[in-house]
C-alpha positions as CSV (number, residue, x, y, z in Angstrom):
1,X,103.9,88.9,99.2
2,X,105.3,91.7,97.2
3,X,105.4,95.1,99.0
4,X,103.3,96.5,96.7
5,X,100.4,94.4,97.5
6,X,101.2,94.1,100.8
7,X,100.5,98.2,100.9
8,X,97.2,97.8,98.6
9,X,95.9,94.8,100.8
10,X,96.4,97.0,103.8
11,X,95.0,100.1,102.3
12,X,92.1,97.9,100.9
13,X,91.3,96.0,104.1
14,X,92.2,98.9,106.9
15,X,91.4,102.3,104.7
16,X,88.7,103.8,106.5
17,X,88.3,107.1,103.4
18,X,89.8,107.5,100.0
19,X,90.4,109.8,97.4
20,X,90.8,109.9,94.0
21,X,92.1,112.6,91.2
22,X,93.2,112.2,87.5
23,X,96.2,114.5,85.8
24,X,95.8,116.4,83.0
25,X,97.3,113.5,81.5
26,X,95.0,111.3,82.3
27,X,97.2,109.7,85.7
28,X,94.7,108.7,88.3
29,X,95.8,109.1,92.0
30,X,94.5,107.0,94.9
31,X,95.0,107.7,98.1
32,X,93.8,105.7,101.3
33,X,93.5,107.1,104.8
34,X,94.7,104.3,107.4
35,X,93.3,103.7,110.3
36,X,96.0,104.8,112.1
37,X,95.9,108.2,110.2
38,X,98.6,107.4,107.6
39,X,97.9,108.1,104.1
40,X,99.2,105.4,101.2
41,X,99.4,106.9,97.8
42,X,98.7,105.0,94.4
43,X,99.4,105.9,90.9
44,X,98.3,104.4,87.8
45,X,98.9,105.4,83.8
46,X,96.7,106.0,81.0
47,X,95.0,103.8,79.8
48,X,96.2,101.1,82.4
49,X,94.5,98.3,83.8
50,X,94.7,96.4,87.4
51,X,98.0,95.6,86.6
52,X,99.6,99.0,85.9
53,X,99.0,100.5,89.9
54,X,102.2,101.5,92.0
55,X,102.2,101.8,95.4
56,X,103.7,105.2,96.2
57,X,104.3,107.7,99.1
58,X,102.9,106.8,102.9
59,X,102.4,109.4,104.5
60,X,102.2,109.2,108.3
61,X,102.4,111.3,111.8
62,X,106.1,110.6,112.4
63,X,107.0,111.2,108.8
64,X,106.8,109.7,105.4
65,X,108.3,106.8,103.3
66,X,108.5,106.3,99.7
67,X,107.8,103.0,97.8
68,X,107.4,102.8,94.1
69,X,106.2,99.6,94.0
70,X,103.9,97.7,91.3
71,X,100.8,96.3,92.9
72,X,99.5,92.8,90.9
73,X,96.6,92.6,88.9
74,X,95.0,90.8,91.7
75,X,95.0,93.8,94.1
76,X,94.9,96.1,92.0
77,X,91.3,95.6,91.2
78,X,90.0,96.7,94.2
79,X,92.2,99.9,93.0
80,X,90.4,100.0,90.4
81,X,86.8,99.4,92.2
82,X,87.2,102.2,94.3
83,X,88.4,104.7,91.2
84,X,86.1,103.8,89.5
85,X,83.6,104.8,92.4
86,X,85.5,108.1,92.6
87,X,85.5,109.0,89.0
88,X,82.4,107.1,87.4
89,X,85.2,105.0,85.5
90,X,89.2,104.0,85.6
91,X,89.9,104.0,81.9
């Protein structure tokens, strides 16, 4: 499994809140409290589809990692369930 779905399918399955905000531009950002209190960033560009998500910064209590990793079509549609949620639409 990629590492970018390997993030998403934790975040999906473990995320206990989320957020989501759109850029100016139109960039909608996804991020997924853990469980354990770490928070995994996602990013995806206008117009996008499930495809287009990247896994980005986890944040945690001992510190942070960055990933910029592309998350598949597959996961990424739960990325987009849960925008779409947030915003009343992902496109």
């Amino acid at each position: 499994m990629r590492t970018g779905d390997a993030l998403a399918h934790h975040s999906l399955t473990t995320g206990q809140r989320t957020n989501v905000t759109a850029s100016p531009g139109g960039i909608l950002h996804l991020s997924a409290t853990l469980a354990d209190g770490a928070i995994q960033h996602f990013t995806r560009n206008p117009p996008g589809g499930p495809e287009d998500w990247r896994a980005g910064l986890q944040e945690g209590q001992h510190g942070a990692c960055a990933f910029n990793e592309p998350v598949s079509a597959t996961w990424g549609r739960g990325l987009d369930l849960i925008a779409s949620r947030h915003t009343g639409g992902t496109k």
